[in-house]
C-alpha positions as CSV (number, residue, x, y, z in Angstrom):
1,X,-18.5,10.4,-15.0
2,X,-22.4,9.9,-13.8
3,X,-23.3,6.8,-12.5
4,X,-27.0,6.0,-12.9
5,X,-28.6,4.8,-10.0
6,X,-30.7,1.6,-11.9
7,X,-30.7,-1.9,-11.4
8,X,-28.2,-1.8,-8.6
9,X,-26.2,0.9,-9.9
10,X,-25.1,3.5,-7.7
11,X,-24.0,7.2,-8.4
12,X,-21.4,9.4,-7.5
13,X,-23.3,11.4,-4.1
14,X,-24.5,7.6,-3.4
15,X,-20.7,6.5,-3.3
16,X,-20.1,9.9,-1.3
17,X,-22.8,9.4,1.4
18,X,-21.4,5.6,1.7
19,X,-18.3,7.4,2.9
20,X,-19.6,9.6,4.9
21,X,-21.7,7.1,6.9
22,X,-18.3,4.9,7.1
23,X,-15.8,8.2,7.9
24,X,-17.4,11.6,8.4
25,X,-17.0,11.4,12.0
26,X,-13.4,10.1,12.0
27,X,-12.8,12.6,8.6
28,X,-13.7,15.9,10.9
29,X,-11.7,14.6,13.3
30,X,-8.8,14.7,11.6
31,X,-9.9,17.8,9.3
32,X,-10.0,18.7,6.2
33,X,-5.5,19.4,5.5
34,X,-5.0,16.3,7.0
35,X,-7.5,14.8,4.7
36,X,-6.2,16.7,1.7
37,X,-2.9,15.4,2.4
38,X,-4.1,11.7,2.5
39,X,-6.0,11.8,-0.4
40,X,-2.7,13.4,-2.2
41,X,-0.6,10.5,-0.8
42,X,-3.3,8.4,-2.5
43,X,-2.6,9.9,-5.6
44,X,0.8,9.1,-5.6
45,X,0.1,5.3,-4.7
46,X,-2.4,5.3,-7.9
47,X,1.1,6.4,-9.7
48,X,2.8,3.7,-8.1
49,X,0.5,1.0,-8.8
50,X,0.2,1.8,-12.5
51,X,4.1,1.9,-13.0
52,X,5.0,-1.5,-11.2
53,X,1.4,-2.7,-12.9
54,X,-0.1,-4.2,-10.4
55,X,-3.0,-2.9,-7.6
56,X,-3.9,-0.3,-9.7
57,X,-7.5,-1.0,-9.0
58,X,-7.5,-0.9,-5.6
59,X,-5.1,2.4,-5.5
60,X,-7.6,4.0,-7.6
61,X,-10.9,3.1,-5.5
62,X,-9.1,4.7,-2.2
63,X,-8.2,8.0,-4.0
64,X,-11.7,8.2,-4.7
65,X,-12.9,7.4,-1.4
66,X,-10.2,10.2,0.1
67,X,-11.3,12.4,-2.7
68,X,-15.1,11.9,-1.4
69,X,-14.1,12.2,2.2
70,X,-12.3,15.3,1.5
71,X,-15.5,16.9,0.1
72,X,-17.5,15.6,2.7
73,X,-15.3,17.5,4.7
74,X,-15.5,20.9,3.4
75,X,-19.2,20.5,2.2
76,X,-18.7,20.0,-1.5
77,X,-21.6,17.6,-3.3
78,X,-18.7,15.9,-5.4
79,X,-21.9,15.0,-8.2
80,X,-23.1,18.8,-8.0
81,X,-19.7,20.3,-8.6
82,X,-19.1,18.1,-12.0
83,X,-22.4,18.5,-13.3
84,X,-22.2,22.2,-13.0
85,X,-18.7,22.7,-14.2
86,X,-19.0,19.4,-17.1
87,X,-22.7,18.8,-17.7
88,X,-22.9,20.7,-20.2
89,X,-19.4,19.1,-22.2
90,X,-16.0,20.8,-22.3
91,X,-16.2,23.9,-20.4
92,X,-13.4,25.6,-22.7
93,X,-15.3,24.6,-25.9
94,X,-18.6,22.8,-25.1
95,X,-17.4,19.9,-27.3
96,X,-18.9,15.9,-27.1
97,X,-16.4,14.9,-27.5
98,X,-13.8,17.7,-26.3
99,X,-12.7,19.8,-29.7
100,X,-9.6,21.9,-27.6
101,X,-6.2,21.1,-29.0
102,X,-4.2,18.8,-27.3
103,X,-2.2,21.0,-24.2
C-alpha cells in the first residue's frame, strides 16, 4: 500500500502530514479515545456505504483520514509502521503474493 511520491503522486506520511496540518490541533484536543472512537464509527459507515452501494468512496477516504489522525495523535508514522511490519511480504510466510491458507 505505498504511494510513490512522482509526478504528482503523493504517499502515505504525505497524506498523514496533510492531516495533521488540517486537524492535529483540533485531534489533541479531543484526544486520542475520542479519535479512536470516530475513526471506528467511520468504519462502520465504510460498511454501510458498501451494503446500500453507494458513497463508498467517500466513506472510505474519511476512515483513512481518522485512521491518520488517530496516528498522528499517538505518534505512529502510519508509512513506517507498514513498511516494517509488511515490507518485506506476508509477515506469517514472507509470500508475494501471500502463500498462508485461507483463515
Amino acid at each position: 500500500m505505498v504511494l510513490f511520491v512522482y509526478l504528482g503522486m503523493v504517499g502515505l506520511r504525505e497524506i498523514q502530514g496533510l492531516m495533521a496540518e488540517i486537524y492535529l490541533e483540533r485531534d489533541r484536543r479531543r484526544g486520542a479515545e475520542k479519535t479512536l472512537l470516530w475513526m471506528l464509527s467511520e468504519a462502520g459507515e465504510v460498511a454501510d456505504a458498501y451494503i446500500k452501494g453507494e458513497g463508498l468512496r467517500e466513506e472510505v477516504a474519511d476512515l483513512l483520514a481518522w485512521l491518520l489522525s488517530f496516528c498522528n495523535v499517538v505518534g505512529i508514522d502510519l508509512e513506517d509502521a507498514v513498511m516494517a511490519k509488511y515490507g518485506d511480504g506476508c509477515p506469517m510466510c514472507g509470500g508475494r503474493p501471500c502463500r498462508c491458507p485461507m483463515r
